[in-house]
N, C-alpha and C positions, 0 to 999 in steps of 0.2 A: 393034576386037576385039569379039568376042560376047558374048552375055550369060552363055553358059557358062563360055567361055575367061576373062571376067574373075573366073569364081568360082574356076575351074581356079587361078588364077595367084595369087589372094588365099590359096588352102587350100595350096601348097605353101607360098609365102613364110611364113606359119604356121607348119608345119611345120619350116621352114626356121628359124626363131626358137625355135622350142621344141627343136628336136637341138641348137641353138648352149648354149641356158639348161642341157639337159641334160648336156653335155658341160661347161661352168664349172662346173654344180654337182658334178659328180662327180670335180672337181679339190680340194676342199676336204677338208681332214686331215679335220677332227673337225668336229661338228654346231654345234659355238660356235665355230669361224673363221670372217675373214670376216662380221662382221656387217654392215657397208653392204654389201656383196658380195651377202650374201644376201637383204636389202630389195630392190634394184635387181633380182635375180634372180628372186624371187619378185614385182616386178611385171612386167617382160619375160616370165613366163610367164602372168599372166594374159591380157597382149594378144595370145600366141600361140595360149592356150585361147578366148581368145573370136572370135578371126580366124577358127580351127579349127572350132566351131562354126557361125557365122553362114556363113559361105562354105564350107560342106562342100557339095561339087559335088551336082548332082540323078543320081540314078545308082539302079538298084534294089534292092531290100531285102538282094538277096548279094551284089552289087559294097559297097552299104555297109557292110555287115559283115563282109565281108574286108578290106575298107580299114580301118577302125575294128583289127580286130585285128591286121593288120600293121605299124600305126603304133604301137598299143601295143605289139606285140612287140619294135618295133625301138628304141620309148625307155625299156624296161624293162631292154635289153640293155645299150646306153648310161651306165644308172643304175647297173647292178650294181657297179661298186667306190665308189659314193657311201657316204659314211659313213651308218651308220643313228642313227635318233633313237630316244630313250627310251621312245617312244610306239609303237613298232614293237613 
C-alpha cells in the first residue's frame, strides 16, 4: 500500500472511531450517566482525534477544508440529541 493510501486508511478508520464514540455518546440520558462509559468514551475519542489529525491525507488547502468541515458537519449532526452539559 502507498504512502497515501496508508494515510487515506488510518484518517477514515479515525473517523470511523470518532462516528462510533459519537454515536455511544449521544445514547446517554443525562450528562452524569454512564460514568466509566464516559472515561472509556472520552479516551476512544482522543485516539480518534489524534489518528484524525496525524494522518489527515496531504490534499490542498480546499479539499482540506471541505473535508474538515464535512466531518464536522456530519459529527455535529450525530451529536445533536446528546445530552447537553452545564457548561454549554
Amino acid at each position: 500500500m502507498s504512502r497515501q493510501g496508508w494515510r487515506w486508511g488510518a484518517y477514515l478508520a479515525s473517523l470511523i472511531l470518532l462516528l462510533g464514540v459519537a454515536i455511544q455518546w449521544s445514547r446517554l440520558e443525562t450528562i452524569q450517566s454512564g460514568g466509566f462509559e464516559r472515561i472509556i468514551l472520552f479516551a476512544l475519542a482522543w485516539v480518534g482525534m489524534m489518528g484524525a489529525v496525524f494522518a489527515f491525507p496531504k490534499c490542498s488547502r480546499r479539499q482540506g477544508f471541505l473535508m474538515i468541515a464535512l466531518v464536522g458537519l456530519v459529527l455535529r449532526l450525530v451529536l445533536w440529541p446528546a445530552p447537553v452539559s452545564d457548561d454549554v
